[in-house]
C-alpha positions, 0 to 999 in steps of 0.5 A: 481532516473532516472524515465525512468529506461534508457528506455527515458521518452517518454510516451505512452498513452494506448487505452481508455477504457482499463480495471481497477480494484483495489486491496484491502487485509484485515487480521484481524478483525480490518481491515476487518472493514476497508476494508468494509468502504472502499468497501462501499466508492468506491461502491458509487464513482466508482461503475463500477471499480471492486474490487479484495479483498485479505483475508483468507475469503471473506470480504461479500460484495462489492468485485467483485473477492475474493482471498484467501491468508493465514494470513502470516505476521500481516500487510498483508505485503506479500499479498499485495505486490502480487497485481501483481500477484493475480489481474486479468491479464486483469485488465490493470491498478490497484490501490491498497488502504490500508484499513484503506483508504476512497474514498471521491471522484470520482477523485480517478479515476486520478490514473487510468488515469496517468496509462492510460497516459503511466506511469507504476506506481503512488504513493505519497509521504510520509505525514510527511517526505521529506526525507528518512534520517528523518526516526525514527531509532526505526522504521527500524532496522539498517541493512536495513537503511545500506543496503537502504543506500548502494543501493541508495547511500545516504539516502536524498532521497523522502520518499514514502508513500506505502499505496496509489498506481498505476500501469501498466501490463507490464513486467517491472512492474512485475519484478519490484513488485518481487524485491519488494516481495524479498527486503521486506522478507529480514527484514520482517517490513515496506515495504517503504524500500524495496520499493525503494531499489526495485525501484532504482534497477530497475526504472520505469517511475513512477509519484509522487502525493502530499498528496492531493491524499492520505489525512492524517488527522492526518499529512496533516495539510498543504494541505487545501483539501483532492482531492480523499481520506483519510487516517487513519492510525493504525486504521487497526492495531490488535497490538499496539505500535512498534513490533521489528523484524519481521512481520511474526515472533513469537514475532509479532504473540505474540503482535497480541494475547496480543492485542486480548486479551485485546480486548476481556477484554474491550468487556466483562467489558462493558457487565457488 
């Protein structure tokens, strides 16, 4: 992948000072916990970027700008691939965190200053594959391998990981986040594919960070130090298991009410 998207790699650095902000989306009540660990997390470590929280109701604390999104997709899938255009215009440089993340530093600031440094967007690779080819099958159904594959030419390519990430306010970033939208509600499942076949149509200059900046205690085993954050997948989900087809399909709602209601079950038997 050429970085500069034919533009050159000469970087630009931006003006200091320039205004931050991070994006954060929760639907569900599993990740609305989350998330208000999370806001707790970056209060205490960067307490004077604000927080634009994405949800169908406000989250109750920590949150500077409330956005209110419809519970469309049970991954929160399409909400945040809107970070560009829900956050506020004069934020300049934005981080986006799942909510099943932790800050445990104020290094967490690095993906701000990479932005600030001129490059257009941050991200880092994917925790426990090198290559997109490593990809389990039952996770992407055979379509959208053979549409990344026909896009990008080969599947040995970096895997990414989508849960931790940066970016500029320009327009090729814009136009970059709605491919992104466009690629992902054609299958409607994980958002890495559409990632890349969304950045190999139209490259920018982007920077990628080992997983010391964004710490999988479940799959990092060979990074000694987690730098700035932690992550903790799943613990966000209202479903459990593999959920074939679509996110916001009724197959999926139906894991969602099957999960909830086995919740509600185990809530009640520890009551007796």
């Amino acid at each position: 992948m050429d970085p500069a998207g034919g533009r050159g790699m000469e970087l630009t650095p931006r003006p200091s000072g320039q205004a931050r902000g991070i994006y954060v989306t929760a639907f569900g009540e599993p990740a609305r916990e989350c998330a208000g660990r999370l806001l707790l997390s970056l209060q205490r470590f960067l307490p004077e970027v604000p927080v634009c929280f994405c949800g169908s109701e406000r989250l109750g604390g920590g949150e500077s700008v409330f956005v209110e999104q419809p519970d469309s997709d049970i991954g929160g899938r399409g909400a945040k691939l809107l970070a560009y255009e829900l956050t506020p215009p004069e934020w300049e440089a934005v981080l986006y965190l799942d909510a099943d993340t932790e800050a445990i530093s104020s290094d967490l600031a690095f993906y701000f200053e990479l932005i600030e440094d001129g490059w257009e967007f941050v991200i880092c690779k994917d925790p426990m594959r090198e290559d997109v080819h490593q990809l389990p099958r039952h996770k992407y159904n055979a379509a959208e391998l053979a549409d990344l594959e026909a896009r990008m030419g080969t599947l040995h390519t970096l895997m990414l990981n989508g849960g931790a990430w940066s970016f500029a306010r320009n327009e090729a970033v814009r136009a970059f986040f709605m491919r992104w939208q466009l690629e992902w509600e054609k299958y409607g499942q994980r958002d890495q594919g559409a990632l890349l076949r969304a950045l190999y149509a139209g490259p920018l200059r982007m920077y990628v960070l080992g997983n010391e900046w964004n710490y999988f205690p479940a799959y990092s085993s060979r990074i000694t130090q987690a730098a700035a954050l932690m992550h903790y997948p799943g613990r966000a989900r209202r479903w459990g298991g593999q959920v074939p087809g679509r996110l916001d399909g009724a197959a999926a709602w139906a894991h969602v009410q099957r999960w909830e209601a086995s919740q509600a079950q185990k809530s009640r038997s520890s009551r007796r």
